[in-house]
C-alpha positions in Angstrom: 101.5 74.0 102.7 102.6 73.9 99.0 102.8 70.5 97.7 105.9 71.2 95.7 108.2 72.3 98.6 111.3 73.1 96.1 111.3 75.1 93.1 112.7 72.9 91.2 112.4 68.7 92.1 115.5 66.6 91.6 115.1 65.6 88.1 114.0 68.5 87.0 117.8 70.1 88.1 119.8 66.6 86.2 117.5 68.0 82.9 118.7 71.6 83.4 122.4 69.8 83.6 122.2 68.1 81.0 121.8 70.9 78.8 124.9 72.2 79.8 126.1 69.2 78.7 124.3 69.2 75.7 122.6 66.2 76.2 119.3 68.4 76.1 118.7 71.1 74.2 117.5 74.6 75.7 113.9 75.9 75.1 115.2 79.5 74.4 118.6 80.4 73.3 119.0 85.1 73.4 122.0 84.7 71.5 123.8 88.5 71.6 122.1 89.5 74.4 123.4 92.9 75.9 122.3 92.7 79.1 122.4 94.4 82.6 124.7 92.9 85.1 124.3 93.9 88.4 127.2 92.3 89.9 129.3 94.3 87.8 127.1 97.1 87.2 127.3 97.8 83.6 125.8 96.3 80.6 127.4 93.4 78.8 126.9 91.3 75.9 126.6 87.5 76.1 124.6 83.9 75.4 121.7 83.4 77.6 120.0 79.8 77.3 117.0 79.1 79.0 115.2 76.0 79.8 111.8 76.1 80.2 111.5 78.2 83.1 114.9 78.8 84.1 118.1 80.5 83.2 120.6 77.7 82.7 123.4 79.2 81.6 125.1 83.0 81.0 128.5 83.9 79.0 129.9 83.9 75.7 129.6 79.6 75.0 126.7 78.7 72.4 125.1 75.3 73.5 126.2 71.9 71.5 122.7 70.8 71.5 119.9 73.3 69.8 117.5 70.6 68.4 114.6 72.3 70.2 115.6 75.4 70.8 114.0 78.8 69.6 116.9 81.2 68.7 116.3 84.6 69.2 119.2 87.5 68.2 118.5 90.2 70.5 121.6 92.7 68.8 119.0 95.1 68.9 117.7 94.9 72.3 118.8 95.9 76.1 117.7 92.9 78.2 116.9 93.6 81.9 115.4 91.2 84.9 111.3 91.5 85.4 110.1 94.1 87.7 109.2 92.9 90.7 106.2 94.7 93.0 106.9 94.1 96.9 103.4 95.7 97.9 100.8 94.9 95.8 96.9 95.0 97.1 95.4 92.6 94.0 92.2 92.8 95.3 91.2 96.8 94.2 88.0 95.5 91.7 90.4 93.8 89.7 91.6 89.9 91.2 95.0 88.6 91.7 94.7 86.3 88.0 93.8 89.7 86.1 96.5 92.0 87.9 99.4 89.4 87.2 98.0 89.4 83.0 98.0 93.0 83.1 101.2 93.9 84.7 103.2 91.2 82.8 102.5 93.7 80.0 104.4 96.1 81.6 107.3 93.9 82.8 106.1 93.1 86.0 106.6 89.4 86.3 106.5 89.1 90.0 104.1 89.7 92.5 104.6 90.0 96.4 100.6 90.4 97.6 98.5 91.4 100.1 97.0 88.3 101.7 93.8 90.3 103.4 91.2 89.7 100.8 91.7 86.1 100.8 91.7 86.0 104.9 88.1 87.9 105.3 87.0 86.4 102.4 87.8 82.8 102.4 88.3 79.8 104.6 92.2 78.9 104.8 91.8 75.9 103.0 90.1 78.0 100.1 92.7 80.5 100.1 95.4 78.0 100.2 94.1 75.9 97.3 93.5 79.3 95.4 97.2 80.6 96.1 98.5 76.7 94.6 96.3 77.5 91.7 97.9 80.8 91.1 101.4 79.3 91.1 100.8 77.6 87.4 100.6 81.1 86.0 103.5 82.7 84.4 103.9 85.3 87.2 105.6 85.0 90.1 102.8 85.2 93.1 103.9 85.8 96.2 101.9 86.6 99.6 101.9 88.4 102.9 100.7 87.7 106.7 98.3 90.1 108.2 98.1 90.1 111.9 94.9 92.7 112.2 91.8 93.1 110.1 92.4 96.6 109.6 89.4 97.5 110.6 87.3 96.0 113.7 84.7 93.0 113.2 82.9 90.8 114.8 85.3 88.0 114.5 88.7 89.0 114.7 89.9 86.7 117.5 88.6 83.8 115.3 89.8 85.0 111.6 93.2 86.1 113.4 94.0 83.4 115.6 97.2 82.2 116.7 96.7 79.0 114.8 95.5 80.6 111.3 98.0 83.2 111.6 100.8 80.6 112.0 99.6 78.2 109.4 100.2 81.3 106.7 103.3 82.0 108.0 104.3 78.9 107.5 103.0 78.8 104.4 105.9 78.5 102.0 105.3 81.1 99.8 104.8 83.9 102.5 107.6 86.1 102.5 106.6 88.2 105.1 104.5 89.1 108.1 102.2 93.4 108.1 101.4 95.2 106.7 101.6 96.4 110.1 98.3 98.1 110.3 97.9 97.5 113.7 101.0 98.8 115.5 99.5 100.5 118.1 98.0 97.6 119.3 101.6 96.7 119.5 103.0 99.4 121.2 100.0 99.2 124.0 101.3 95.9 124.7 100.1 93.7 122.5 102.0 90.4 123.0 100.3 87.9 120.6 101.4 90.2 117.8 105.0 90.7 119.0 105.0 86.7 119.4 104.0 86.5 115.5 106.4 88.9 114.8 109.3 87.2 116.4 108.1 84.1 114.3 108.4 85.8 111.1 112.4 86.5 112.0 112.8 83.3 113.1 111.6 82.0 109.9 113.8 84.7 107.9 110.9 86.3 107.0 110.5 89.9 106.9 108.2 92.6 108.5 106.7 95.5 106.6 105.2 98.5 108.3 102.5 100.9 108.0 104.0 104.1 109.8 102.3 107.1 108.3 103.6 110.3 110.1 105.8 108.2 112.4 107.9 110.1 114.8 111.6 109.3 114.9 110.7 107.7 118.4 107.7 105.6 117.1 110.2 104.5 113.9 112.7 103.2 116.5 110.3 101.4 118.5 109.2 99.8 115.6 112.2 98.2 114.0 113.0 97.0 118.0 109.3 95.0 117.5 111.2 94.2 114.5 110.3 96.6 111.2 112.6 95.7 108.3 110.5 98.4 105.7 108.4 100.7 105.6 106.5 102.6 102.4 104.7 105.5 104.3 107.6 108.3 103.5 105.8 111.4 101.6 108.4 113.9 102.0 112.2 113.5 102.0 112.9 113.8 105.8 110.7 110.8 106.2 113.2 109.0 104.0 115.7 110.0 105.4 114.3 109.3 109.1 113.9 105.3 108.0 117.2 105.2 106.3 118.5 106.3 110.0 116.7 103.7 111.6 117.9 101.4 109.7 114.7 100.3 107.3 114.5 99.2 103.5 112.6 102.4 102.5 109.9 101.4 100.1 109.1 105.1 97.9 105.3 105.0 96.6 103.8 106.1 93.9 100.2 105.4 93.8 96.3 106.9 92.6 95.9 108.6 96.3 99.7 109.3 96.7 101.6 109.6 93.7 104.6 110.5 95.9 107.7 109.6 93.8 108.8 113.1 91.8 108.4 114.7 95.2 110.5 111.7 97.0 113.2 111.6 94.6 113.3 115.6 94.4 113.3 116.0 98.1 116.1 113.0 98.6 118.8 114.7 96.1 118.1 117.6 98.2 119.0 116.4 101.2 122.4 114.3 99.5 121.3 110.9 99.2 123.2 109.4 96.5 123.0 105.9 97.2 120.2 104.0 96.1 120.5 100.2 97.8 117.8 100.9 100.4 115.5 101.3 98.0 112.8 99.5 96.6 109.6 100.3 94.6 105.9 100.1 95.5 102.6 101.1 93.6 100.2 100.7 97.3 97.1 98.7 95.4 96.3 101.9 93.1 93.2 101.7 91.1 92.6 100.3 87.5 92.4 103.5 85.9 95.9 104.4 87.5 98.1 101.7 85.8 97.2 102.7 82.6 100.5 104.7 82.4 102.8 101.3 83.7 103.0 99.4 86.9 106.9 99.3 88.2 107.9 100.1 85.1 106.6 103.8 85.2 108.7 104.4 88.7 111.9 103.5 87.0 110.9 106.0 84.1 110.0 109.0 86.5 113.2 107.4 88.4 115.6 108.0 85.8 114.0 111.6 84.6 114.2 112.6 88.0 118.2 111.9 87.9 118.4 108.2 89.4 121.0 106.9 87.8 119.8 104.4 85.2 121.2 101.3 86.6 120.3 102.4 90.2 116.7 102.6 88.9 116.4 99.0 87.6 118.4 97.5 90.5 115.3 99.3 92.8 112.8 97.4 90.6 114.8 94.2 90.8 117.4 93.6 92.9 117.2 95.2 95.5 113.8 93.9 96.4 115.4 90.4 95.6 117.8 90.6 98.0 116.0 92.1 100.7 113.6 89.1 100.6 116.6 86.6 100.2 115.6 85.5 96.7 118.7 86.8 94.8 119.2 83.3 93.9 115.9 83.5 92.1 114.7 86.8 91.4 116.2 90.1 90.2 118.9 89.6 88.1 120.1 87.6 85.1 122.4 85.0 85.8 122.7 80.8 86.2 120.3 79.4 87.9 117.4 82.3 88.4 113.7 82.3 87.1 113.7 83.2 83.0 111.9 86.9 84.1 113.4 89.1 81.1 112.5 92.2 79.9 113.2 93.2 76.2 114.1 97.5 75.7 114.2 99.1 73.0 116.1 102.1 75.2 117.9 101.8 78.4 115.6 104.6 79.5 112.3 103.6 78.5 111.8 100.9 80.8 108.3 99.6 79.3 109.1 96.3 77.5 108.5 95.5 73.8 108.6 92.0 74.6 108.7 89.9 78.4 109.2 86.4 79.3 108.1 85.2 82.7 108.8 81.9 83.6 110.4 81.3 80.5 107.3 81.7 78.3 106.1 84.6 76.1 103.6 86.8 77.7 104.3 89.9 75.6 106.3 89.8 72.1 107.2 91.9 69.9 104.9 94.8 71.1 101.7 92.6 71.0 100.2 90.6 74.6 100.7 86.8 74.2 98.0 85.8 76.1 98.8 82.2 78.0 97.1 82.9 81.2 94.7 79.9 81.6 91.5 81.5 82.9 90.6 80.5 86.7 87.5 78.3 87.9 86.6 80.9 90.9 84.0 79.2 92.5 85.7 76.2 93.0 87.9 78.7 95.2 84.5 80.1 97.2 84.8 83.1 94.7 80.9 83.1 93.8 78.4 85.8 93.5 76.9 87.1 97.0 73.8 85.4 97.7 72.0 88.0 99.9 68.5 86.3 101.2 67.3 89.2 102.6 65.6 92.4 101.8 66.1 96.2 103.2 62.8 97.9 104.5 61.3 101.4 105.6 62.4 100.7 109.1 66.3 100.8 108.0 66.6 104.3 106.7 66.2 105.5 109.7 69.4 108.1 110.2 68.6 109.8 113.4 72.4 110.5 115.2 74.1 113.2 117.1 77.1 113.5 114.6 78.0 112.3 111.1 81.3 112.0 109.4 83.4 113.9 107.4 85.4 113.7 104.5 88.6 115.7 104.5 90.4 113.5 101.8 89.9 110.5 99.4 90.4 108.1 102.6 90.6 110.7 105.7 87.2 110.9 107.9 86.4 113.5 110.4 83.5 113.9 112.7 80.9 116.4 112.6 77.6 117.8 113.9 74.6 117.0 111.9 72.3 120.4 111.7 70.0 119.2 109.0 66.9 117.4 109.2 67.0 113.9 108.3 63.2 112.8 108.7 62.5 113.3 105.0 62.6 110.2 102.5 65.1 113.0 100.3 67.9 115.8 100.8 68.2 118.5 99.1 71.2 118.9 96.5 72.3 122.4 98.1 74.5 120.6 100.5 77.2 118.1 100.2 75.1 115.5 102.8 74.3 112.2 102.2 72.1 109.4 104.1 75.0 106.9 105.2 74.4 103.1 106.3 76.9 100.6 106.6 74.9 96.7 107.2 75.6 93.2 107.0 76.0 91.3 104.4 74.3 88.7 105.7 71.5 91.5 107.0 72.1 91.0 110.7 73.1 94.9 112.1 73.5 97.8 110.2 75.0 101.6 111.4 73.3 104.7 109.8 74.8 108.3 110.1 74.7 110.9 107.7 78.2 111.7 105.6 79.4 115.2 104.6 81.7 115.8 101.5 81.0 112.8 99.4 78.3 114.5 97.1 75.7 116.7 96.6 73.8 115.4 93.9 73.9 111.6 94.3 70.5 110.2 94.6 71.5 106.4 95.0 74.3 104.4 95.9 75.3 100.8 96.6 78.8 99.1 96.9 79.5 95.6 98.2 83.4 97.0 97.5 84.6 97.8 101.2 87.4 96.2 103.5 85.2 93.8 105.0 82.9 93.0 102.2 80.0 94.6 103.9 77.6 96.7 102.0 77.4 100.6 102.0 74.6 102.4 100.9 75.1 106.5 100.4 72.9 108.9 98.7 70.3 112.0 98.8 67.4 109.8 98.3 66.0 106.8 100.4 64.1 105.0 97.5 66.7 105.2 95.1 70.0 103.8 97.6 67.2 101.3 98.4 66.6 100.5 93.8 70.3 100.2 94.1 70.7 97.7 96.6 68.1 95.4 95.6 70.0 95.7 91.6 73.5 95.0 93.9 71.6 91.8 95.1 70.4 90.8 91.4 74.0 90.7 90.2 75.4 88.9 93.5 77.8 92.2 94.2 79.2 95.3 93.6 78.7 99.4 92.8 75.0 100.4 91.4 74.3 103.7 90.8 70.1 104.8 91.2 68.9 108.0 89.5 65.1 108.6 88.2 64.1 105.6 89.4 66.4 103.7 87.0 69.7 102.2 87.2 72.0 104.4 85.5 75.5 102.6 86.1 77.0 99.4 87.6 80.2 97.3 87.7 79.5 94.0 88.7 81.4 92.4 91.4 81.1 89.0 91.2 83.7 86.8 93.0 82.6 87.7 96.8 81.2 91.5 95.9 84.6 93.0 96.0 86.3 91.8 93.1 85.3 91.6 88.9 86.6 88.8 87.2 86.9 91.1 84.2 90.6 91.6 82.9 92.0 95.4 83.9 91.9 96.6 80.4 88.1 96.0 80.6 88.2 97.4 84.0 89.7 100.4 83.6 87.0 101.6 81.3 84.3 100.2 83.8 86.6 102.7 86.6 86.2 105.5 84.3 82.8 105.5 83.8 82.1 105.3 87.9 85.0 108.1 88.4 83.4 110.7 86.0 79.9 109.7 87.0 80.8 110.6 90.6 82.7 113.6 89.8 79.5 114.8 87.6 77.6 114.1 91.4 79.8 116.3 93.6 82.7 114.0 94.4 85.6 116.4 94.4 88.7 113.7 95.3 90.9 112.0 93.6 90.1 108.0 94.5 86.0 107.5 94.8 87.1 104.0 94.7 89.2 104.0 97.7 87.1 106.2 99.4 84.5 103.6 99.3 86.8 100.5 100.4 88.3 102.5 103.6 85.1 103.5 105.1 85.2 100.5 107.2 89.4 101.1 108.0 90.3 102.0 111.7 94.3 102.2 110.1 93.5 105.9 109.1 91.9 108.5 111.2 89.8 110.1 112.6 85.9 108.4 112.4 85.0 105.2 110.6 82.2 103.2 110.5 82.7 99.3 111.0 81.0 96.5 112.0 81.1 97.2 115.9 79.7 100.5 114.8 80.8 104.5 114.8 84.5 104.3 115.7 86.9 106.4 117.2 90.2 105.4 115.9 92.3 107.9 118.0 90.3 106.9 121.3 90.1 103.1 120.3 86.7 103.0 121.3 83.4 102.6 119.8 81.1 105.5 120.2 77.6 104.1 118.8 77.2 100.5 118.3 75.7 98.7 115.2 72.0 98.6 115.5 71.1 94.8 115.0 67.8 94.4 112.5 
């Protein structure tokens, strides 16, 4: 549990008194301030005074007291609350640390994240110390519950057991159990689930789904389990399907489905005109995707799609506030909530000159105000991979009936293998690839071959997948075999092999799925891998995702795991893991 178990202790609310009283001075007085106000939805002009990380006061008084107090006239400003990002995966190359700095550029000050990096990654212990760590940062971190692994390993009934699930929903800065990636499980009768579900609500904490393609039958069953949102609408009838059902609809806009024009298009279509059940969401999109904003690029394509303007920053703010019962922290600017503020320079430009979060400066005046202390990782168990082991002759072996697929950045099919695949190379006049999925700690390993990737990619070696295992893809055996033993060298992530030389890398080093470089730094790292790729065949939009959701039984059809070949439909594994 957190050790602080209040926001704020005691004393700390007498000192934020007592500036109303003007026995203490504020930190920050925004004298001038025209500001939106949600409550009466329109933008009105008044004194805000902060101190230190909170908004102690709002209206037309001046404090008695402004002895240390910087005073800031903001005539020429439009202040609005900091974005907030209800779905956020920070674990997509870049860490949780580095996507807080980076979005806080962008005015997103608060963080509602993904919790399944830190379960298959670290002890509970480790990812509780690492979560207290993150709460001295200026953003706002919060965190989910998983219930499933999203995939299948070895281990699940031990990494996903009652008590560890309970302890994090417990866990004070939880907000809510899901992603629901396993819901079938559910609807076959799954009982521990529903169990952990009907915790959450008794905790008042909320449930988000994963319902891609949902039926309206399946969306109804799901909010009896106990659904409160969902973010897998991609067309306006599946909006309006969840708005009928009664959901918060979450509308996406992320690097494998930038979905928002469409959404918004579609939902004036069909006469929705009233915007409180909706929220933002960016789905974990790559590096390379934010470089155009983070929420703050929804509320733009928002308002030039026709949102009204104040509708748009109430779905970035608000509304998420309040459907996570933190209105009386969160999304909005009144007494009492957490100093988040975003400084315009135009109502509808919603990227921020300058942003406090938490009452400090992260971005002013146009220029990043860096005051994010850097993070001791391995303290955490964030360390390098140490891999003790070495791959041999006997492993690229890839003798099997039937290979898999690609149909999309993420979607895997099965197919018939028809080439021959006792040669130490294939040739580039096909788009098939030697395929092995093993063990980072070298015990098993599953080889197939994989059709669609590339054609002309000799070597390949990525330690960035869902469970942190280590793929291996390419034309030529000796050159995925040069890249693995450069992944083990670095202690984790993507080498590229070609002419006996390694020709490209992003080092992964906390765990082998994550850089502890900042995004901006990242983004250019992304690029380089994305064009490299593309240069080699790869003709989707997200190599990067491709790559993490081999392993993920949430999407169809094939995937390859740590049981082995999978059949998600069938839930059943068709050719187990081959232990070495």
């Amino acid at each position: 549990m957190l050790e602080q178990r209040y926001r704020w202790k005691n004393k700390h609310i007498r000192e934020h008194v007592s500036v109303i009283d003007g026995k203490l001075s504020p930190t920050i007085l925004l004298q001038n301030a025209r500001y939106l106000n949600q409550v009466l939805r329109k933008w009105i002009t008044a004194n805000i005074w902060i101190y230190e990380d909170r908004i102690v006061y709002v209206g037309e008084k001046l404090p008695e007291n402004t002895g240390n107090c910087e005073i800031i006239d903001c005539k020429e400003q439009l202040l609005v609350p900091g974005y907030i990002e209800p779905h956020a995966h920070p674990f997509h190359l870049y860490n949780p640390h580095s996507l807080a700095r980076y979005a806080s550029q962008f005015g997103t000050t608060t963080l509602i994240n993904d919790n399944m990096a830190l379960v298959l990654q670290l002890d509970k212990k480790k990812a509780f110390s690492l979560m207290r760590e993150l709460r001295n940062i200026p953003t706002t971190m919060y965190w989910w519950c998983r219930f499933d692994s999203q995939t299948e390993i070895l281990d699940e009934v031990d990494t996903f057991s009652h008590a560890n699930v309970k302890s994090w929903l417990e866990h004070d800065a939880v907000l809510q159990g899901g992603e629901l990636t396993g819901w079938p499980k559910l609807v076959d009768g799954d009982d521990l689930m529903l169990h952990w579900i009907q915790e959450s609500k008794r905790m008042r904490k909320k449930i988000e789904g994963h319902f891609p393609g949902a039926s309206e039958k399946t969306l109804a069953k799901m909010t009896l389990f106990g659904a409160d949102c969902d973010h897998e609408a991609i067309s306006g009838k599946e909006v309006y399907d969840r708005l009928m059902q009664g959901y918060m609809v979450s509308l996406r806009h992320s690097s494998i489905r930038p979905d928002l024009p469409v959404l918004l298009d579609e939902i004036h279509e069909l006469g929705i005109e009233h915007y409180d059940r909706f929220i933002f969401n960016t789905d974990g999109s790559s590096a390379s995707f934010y470089e155009q904003g983070i929420i703050d690029n929804m509320i733009r394509i928002a308002i030039e799609k026709g949102v009204p303007v104040i509708d748009a920053y109430n779905m970035a703010t608000i509304n998420v506030a309040r459907y996570y019962n933190l209105e009386y922290l969160h999304g909005n600017i009144a007494t009492g909530r957490v100093a988040n503020i975003n400084f315009l320079s135009d109502e509808k430009n919603p990227t921020p000159v300058s942003v406090l979060a938490k009452g400090k400066w992260v971005k002013r005046d146009g220029e990043n105000v860096d005051v994010y202390e850097e993070i001791n990782w391995e303290t955490h168990g964030l360390e390098p991979l140490k891999i003790d082991w070495d791959l041999t002759n006997d492993d690229m072996q890839f003798s099997m009936p039937f290979g898999i697929q690609m149909e999309s950045s993420v979607i895997t099919k099965p197919y018939s293998i028809s080439i021959d695949v006792n040669h130490d190379e294939l040739p580039n006049t096909h788009d098939e690839c030697f395929f092995m999925l093993i063990d980072k700690e070298g015990n098993w390993r599953t080889n197939t071959v994989l059709k669609g990737f590339a054609n002309k990619l000799p070597g390949l070696a990525s330690s960035f997948t869902n469970t942190g295992d280590i793929v291996l893809i390419g034309k030529n055996k000796n050159e995925m075999m040069r890249a693995f033993r450069r992944l083990k060298e670095i202690g984790g992530g993507i080498v590229f092999s070609e002419n006996e030389e390694i020709v490209l890398e992003v080092p992964l080093p906390l765990n082998g799925v994550m850089s502890d470089k900042k995004v901006e730094e990242l983004i250019i790292d992304e690029k380089k891998l994305s064009s490299y790729l593309v240069e080699r065949g790869y003709r989707f939009n997200d190599p990067v995702y491709s790559l993490l959701f081999f392993t993920s039984t949430h999407l169809p059809y094939i995937r390859v795991t740590q049981q082995g070949m999978y059949d998600v439909m069938n839930k059943m594994v068709l050719f187990p893991t081959i232990m070495r």
